[in-house]
Backbone bond lengths (Angstrom), bond angles and torsions (degrees), N, CA, C in turn:
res aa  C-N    CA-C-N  psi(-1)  N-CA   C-N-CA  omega(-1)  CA-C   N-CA-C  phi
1 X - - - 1.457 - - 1.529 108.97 -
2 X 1.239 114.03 141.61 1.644 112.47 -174.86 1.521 91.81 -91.76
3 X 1.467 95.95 148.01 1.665 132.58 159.09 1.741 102.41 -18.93
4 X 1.048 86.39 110.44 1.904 92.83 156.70 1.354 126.03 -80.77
5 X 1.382 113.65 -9.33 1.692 113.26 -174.60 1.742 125.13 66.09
6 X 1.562 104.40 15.17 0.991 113.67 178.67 1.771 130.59 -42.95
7 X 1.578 82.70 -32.48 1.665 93.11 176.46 1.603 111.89 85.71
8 X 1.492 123.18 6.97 1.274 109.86 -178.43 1.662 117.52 -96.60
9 X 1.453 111.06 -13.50 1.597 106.69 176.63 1.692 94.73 -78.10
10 X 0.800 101.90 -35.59 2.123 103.97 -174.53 1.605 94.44 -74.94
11 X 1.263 142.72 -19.36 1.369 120.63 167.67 1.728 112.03 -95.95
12 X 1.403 109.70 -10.58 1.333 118.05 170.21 1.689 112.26 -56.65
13 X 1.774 100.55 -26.03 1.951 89.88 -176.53 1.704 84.14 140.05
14 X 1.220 99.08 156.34 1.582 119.73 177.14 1.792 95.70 -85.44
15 X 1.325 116.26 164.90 1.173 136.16 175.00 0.872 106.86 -61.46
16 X 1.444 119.05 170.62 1.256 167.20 -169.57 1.543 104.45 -96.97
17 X 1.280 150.46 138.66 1.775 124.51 157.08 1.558 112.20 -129.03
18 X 1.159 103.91 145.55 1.733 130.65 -168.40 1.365 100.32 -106.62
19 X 1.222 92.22 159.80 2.029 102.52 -178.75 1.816 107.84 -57.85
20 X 1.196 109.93 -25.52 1.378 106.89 -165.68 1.587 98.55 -73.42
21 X 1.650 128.97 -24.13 1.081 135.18 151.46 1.641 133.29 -30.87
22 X 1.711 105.39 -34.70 1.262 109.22 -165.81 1.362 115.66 -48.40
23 X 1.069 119.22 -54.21 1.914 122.84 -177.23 1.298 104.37 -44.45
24 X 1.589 113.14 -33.88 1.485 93.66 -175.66 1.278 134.86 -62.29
25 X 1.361 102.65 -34.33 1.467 137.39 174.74 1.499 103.45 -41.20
26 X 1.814 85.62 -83.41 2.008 105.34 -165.87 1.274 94.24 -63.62
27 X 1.560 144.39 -21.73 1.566 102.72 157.17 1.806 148.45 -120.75
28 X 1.586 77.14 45.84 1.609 99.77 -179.17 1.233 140.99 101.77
29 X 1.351 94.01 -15.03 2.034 114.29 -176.13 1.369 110.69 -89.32
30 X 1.657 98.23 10.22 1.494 104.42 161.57 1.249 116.72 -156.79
31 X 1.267 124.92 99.80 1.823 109.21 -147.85 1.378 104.26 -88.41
32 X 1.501 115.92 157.52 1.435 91.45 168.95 1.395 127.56 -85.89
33 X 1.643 122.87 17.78 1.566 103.23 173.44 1.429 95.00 -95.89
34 X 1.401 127.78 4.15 1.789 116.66 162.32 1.525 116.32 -82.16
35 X 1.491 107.61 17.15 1.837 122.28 -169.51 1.777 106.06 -109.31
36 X 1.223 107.42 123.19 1.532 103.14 150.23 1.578 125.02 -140.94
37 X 1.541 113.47 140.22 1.229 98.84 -168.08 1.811 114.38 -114.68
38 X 0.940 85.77 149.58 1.722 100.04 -175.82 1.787 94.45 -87.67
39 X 1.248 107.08 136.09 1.440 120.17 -171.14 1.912 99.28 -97.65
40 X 1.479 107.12 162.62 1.290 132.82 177.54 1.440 96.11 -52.24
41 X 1.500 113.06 129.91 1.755 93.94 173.82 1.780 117.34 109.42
42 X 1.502 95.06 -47.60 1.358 108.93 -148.23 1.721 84.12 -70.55
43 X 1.687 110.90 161.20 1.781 100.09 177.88 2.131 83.21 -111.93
44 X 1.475 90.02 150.66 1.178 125.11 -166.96 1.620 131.15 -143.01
45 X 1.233 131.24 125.08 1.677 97.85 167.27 1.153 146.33 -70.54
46 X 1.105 143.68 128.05 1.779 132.83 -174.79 1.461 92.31 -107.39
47 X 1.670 86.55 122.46 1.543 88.87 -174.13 1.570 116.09 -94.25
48 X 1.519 114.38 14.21 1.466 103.43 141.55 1.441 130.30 -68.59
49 X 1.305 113.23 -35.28 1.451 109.28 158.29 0.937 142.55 -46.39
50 X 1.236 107.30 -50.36 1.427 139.63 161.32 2.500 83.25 94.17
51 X 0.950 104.46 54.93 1.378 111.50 170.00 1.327 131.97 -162.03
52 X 1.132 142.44 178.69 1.811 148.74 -169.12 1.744 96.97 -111.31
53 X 1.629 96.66 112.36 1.707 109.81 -178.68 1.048 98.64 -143.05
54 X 1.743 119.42 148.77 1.364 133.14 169.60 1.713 102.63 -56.66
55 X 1.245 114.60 128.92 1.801 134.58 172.55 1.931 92.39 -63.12
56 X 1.327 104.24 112.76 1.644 108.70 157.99 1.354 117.93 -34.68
57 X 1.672 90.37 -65.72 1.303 128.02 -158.80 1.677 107.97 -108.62
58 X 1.258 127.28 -179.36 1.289 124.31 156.23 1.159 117.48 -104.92
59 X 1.173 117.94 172.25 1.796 135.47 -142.85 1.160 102.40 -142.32
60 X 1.715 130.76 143.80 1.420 138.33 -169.22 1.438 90.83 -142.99
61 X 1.384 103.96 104.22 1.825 108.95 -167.54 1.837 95.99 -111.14
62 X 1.294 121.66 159.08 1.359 133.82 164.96 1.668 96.78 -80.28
63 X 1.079 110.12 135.87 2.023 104.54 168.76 1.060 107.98 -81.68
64 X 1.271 103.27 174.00 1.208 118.90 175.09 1.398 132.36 -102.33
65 X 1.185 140.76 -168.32 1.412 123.50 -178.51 1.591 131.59 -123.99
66 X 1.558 110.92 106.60 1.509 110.40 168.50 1.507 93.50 97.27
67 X 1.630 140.50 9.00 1.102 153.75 169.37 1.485 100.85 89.42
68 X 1.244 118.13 44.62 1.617 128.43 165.48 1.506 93.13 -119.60
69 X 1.494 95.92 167.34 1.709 110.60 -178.21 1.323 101.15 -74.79
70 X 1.371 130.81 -51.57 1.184 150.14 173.40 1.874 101.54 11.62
71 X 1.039 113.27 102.05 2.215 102.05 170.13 1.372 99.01 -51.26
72 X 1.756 84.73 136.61 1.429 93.56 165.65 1.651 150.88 -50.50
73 X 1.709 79.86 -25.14 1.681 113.62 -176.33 1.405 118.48 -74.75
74 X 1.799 108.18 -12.52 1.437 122.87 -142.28 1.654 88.41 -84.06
75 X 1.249 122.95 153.74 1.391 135.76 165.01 1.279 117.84 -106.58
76 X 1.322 147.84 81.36 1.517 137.84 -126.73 1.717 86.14 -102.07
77 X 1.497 138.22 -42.76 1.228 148.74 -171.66 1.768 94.78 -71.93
78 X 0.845 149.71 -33.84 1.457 138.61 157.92 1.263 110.34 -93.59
79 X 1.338 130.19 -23.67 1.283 119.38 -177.21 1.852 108.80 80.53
80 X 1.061 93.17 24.03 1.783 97.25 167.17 1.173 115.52 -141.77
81 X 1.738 90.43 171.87 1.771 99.32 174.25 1.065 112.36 -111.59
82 X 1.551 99.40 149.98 1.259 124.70 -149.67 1.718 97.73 -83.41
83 X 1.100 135.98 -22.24 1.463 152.13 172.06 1.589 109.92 -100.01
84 X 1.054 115.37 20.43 1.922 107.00 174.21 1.447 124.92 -25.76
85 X 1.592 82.77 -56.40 2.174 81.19 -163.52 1.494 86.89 -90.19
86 X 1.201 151.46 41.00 1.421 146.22 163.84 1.727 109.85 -154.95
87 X 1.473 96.68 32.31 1.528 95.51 167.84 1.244 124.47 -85.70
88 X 1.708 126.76 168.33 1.647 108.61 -156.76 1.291 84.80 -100.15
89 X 1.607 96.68 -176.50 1.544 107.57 -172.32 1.310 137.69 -75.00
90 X 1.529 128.46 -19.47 1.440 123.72 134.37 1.351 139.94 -46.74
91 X 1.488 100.87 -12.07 1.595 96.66 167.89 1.801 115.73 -104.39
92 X 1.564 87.07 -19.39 2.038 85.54 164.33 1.415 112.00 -61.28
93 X 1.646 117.76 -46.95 1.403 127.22 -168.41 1.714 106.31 -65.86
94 X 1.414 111.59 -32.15 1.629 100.59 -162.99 1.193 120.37 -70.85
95 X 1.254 129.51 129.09 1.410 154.40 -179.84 1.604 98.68 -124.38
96 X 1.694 113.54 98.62 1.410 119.89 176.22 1.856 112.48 -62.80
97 X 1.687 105.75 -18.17 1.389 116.34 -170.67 1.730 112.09 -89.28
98 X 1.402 99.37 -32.91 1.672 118.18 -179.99 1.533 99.84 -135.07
99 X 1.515 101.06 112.37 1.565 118.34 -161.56 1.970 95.94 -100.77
100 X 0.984 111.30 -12.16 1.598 119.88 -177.13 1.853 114.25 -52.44
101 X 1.546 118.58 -33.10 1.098 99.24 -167.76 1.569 111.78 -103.40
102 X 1.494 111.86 -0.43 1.873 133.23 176.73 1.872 93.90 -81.06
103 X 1.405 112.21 -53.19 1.566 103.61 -178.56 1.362 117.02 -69.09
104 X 1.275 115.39 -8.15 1.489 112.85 -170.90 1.707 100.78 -109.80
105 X 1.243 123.04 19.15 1.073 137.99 162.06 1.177 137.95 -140.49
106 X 1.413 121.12 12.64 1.787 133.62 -135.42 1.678 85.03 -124.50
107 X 1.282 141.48 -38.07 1.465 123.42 163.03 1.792 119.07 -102.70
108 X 1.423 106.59 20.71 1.376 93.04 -177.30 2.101 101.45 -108.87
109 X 1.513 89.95 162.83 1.154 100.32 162.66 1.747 126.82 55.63
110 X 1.304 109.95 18.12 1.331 128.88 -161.26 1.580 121.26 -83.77
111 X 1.589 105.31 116.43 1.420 114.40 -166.55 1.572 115.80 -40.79
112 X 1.469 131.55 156.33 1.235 116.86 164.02 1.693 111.55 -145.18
113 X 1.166 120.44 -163.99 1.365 113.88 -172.30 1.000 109.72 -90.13
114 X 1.472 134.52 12.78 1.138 133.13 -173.36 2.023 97.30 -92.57
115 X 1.514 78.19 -57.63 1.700 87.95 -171.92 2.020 112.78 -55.54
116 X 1.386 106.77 -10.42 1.729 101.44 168.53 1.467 113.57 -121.48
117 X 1.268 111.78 -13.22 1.318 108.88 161.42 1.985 156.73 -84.36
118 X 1.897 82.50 -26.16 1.119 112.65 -179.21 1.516 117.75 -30.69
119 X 1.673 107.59 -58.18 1.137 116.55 175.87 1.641 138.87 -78.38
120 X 1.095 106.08 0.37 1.721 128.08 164.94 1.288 88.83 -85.73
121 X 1.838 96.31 115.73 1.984 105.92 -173.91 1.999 72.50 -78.96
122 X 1.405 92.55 -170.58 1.624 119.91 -160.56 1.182 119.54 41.60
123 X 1.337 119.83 -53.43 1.654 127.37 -177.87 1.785 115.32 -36.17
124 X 1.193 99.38 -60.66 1.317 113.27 -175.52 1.538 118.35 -61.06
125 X 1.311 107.83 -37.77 1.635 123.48 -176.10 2.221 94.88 -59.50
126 X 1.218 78.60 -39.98 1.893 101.92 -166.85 1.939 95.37 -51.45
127 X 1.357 95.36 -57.11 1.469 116.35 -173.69 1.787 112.93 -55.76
128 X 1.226 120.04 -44.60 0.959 129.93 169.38 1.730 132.54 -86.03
129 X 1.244 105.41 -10.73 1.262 116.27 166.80 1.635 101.28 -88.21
130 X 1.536 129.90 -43.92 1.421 108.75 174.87 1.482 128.25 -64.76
131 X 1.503 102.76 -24.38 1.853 113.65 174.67 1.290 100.15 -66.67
132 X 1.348 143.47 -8.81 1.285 122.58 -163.49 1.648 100.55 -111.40
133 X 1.590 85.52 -25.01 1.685 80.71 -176.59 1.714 103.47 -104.73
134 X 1.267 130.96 -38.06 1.434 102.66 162.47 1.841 125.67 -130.26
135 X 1.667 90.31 73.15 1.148 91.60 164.17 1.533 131.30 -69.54
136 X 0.859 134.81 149.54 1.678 143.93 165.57 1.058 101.22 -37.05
137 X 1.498 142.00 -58.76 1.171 137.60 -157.69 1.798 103.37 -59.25
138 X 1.218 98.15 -38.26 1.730 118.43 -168.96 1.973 93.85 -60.36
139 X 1.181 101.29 -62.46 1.175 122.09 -153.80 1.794 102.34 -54.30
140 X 1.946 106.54 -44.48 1.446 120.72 -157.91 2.242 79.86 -63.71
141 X 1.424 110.60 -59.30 1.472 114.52 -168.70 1.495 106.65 -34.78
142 X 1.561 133.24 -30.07 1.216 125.24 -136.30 1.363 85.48 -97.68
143 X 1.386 102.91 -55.80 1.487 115.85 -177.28 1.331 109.93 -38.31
144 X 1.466 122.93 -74.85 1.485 144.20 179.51 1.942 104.61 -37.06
145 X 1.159 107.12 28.23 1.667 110.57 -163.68 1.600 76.82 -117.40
146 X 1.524 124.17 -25.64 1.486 110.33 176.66 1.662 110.75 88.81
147 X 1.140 130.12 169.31 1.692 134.80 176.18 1.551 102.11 -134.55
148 X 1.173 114.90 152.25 1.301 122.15 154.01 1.561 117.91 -95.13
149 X 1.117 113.73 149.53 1.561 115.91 -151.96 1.455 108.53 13.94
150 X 1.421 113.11 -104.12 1.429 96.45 -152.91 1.763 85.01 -111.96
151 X 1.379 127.15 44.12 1.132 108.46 -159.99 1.652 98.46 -136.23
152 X 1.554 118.57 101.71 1.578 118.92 -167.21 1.789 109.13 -47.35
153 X 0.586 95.56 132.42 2.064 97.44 169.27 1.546 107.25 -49.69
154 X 1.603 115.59 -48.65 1.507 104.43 -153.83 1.490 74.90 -120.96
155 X 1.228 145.90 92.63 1.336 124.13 179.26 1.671 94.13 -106.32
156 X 1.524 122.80 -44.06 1.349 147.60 145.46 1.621 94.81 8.27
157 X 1.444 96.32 -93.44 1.632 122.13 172.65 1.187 128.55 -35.81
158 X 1.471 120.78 -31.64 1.718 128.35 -164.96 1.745 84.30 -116.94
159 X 1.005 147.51 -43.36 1.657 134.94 147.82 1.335 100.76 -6.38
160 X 1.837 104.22 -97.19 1.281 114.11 175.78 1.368 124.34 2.24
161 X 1.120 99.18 -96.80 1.617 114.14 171.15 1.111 117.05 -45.33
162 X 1.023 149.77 -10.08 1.622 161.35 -166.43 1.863 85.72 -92.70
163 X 1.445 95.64 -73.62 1.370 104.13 -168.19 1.372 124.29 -57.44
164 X 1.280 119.07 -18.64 1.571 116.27 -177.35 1.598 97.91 -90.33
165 X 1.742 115.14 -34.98 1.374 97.55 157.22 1.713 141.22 -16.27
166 X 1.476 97.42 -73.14 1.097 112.37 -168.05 1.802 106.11 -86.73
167 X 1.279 107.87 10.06 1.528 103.91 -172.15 1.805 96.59 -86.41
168 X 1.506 93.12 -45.49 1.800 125.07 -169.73 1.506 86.16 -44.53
169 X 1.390 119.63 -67.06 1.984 114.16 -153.82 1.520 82.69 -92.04
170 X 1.510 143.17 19.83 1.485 109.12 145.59 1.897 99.25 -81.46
171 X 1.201 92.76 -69.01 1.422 101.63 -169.65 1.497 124.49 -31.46
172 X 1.965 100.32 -30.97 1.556 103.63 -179.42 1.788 104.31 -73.53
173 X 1.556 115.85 -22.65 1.264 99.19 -161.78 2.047 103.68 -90.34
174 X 1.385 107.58 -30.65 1.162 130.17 169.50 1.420 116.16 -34.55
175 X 1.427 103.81 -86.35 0.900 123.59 -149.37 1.963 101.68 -99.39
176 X 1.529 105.50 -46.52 1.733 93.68 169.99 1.426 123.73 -77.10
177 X 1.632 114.54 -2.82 1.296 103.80 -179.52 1.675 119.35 87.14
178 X 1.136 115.44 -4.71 1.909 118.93 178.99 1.212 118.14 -58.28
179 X 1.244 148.85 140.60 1.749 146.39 164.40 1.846 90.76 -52.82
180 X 1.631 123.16 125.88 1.076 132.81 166.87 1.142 115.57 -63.91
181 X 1.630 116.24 -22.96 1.521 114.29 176.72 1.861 114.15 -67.80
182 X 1.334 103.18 -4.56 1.625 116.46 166.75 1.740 123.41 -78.48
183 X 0.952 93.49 -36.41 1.276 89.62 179.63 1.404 148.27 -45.81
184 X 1.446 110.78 -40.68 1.520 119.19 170.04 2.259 91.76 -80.42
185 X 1.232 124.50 26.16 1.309 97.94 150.49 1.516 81.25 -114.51
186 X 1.146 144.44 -48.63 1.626 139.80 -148.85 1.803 95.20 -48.48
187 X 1.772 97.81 -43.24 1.533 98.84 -137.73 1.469 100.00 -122.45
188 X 1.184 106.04 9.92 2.028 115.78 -170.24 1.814 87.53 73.84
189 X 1.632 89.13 -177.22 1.784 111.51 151.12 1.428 124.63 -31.14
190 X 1.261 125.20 149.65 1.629 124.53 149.09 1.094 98.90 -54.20
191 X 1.676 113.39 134.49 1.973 120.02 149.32 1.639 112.62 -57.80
192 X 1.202 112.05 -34.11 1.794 115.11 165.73 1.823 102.49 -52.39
193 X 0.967 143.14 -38.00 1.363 150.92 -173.99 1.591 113.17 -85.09
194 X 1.327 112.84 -41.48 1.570 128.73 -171.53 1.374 112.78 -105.95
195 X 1.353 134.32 -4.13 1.475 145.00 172.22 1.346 120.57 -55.75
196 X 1.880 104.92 -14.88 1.632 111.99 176.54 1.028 94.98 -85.74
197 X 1.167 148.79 -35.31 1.944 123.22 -162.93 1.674 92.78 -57.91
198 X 1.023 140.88 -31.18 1.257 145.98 -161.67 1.901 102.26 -76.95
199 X 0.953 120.92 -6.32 1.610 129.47 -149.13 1.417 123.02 32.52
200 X 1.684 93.62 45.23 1.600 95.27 -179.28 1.833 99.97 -112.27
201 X 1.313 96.61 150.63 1.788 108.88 164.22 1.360 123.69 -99.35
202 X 1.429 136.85 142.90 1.288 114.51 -158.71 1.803 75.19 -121.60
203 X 1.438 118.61 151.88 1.537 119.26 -152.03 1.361 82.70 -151.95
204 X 1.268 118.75 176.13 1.375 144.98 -168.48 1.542 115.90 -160.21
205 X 1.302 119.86 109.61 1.785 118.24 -149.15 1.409 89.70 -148.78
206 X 1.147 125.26 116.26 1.826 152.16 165.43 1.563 91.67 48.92
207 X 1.483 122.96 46.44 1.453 114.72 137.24 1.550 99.50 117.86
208 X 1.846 116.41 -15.26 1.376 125.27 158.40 1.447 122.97 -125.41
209 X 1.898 102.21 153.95 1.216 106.30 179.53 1.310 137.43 -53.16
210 X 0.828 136.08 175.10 1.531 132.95 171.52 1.402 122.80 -171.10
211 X 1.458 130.87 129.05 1.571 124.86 177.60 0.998 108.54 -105.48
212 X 1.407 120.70 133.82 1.338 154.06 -151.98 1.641 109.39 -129.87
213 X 1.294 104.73 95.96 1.773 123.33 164.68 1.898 112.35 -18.83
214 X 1.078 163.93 62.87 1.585 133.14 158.65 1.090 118.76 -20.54
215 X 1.351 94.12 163.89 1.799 97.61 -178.58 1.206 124.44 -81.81
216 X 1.497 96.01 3.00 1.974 102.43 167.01 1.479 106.47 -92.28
217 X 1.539 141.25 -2.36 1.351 132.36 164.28 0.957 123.15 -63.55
218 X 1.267 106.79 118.40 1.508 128.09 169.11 1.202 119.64 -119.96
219 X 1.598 134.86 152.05 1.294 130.78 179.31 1.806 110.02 175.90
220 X 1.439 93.74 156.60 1.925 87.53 172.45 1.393 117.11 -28.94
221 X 1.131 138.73 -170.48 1.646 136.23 160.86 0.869 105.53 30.76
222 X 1.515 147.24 50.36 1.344 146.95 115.47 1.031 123.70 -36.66
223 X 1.680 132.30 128.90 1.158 146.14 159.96 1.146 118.60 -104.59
224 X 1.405 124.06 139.09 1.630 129.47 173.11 1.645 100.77 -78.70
């Protein structure tokens, strides 16, 4: 049965993108400040699951719009996209009625920042110096150190890293000159934005930060 144009996989969230995507990218019919990527680690939904799981790998998603899932590309008042004949390849494959040819393509082969960035000298160095210093993986260990009462063990440590975060995309937009609307693809999300998968709150108390446990934190060295 052909597409009704209902508009609900395009308000479900912009795609996913695969290497077969790349052209779209490098020649504009998909820019990258309409890109953000979810990092290795990071928890996310895969909406074959239809649930919230740590990303293996990283993810090169289209955003969404105005802080709705909504694709950016999506035209909700016509009910089209605004990129048709240059849409990526999960949205050629999707059939909301026959889900067989999106799962049989939905974790393979998936673009990353390596494959559009590599060759922009500095950028990349940029990219790989923040994965090393605040990857998720880093971040899940610090956490998993547990708090006593309400008081994180490494909070010191996961600050840190918080802060050079947000120092990196001032300085990149400052001082290198990048469109800021790039950044969460250069650099994933803010950790100020992504600090809840962790069930932490990031707070501000007589003039400094502070992360603050929810009442869903749990971890080794727990204290009542």
């Amino acid at each position: 049965m052909d597409c009704q144009r209902c508009g609900t996989c395009c308000e479900k969230g912009g795609p996913a993108l695969h290497q077969a995507d790349q052209p779209l990218v490098e020649a504009g019919h998909v820019p990258a400040h309409c890109l953000f990527t979810i990092r290795c680690g990071e928890l996310a939904r895969d909406n074959i699951q239809d649930a919230l799981v740590p990303m293996t790998d990283e993810v090169i998603k289209i955003k969404g719009q105005k802080g709705r899932w909504t694709c950016w590309f999506y035209d909700h008042e016509n009910r089209a996209c605004g990129i048709y004949a240059h849409r990526p390849l999960e949205c050629r494959v999707l059939n909301c009625r026959d889900t067989r040819k999106i799962e049989a393509v939905y974790a393979t082969e998936r673009l990353t920042r390596k494959d559009l960035l590599a060759q922009m000298q500095g950028v990349w160095e940029l990219v790989v110096e923040h994965e090393s210093r605040c990857s998720y993986d880093h971040l899940r260990h610090l956490v998993e150190k547990g708090a006593v009462g309400k008081q994180l063990k490494m909070e010191a440590a996961i600050l840190e890293i918080m802060r050079y975060d947000a120092h990196l995309r001032q300085l990149t937009t400052e001082k290198g000159g990048l469109d800021a609307g790039m950044l969460d693809f250069i650099f994933g999300r803010p950790l100020d934005q992504t600090i809840g998968m962790f069930d932490l709150r990031l707070v501000k108390e007589n003039g400094r930060y502070r992360l603050v446990p929810t009442a869903k934190f749990s971890g080794p060295g727990d204290q009542p």
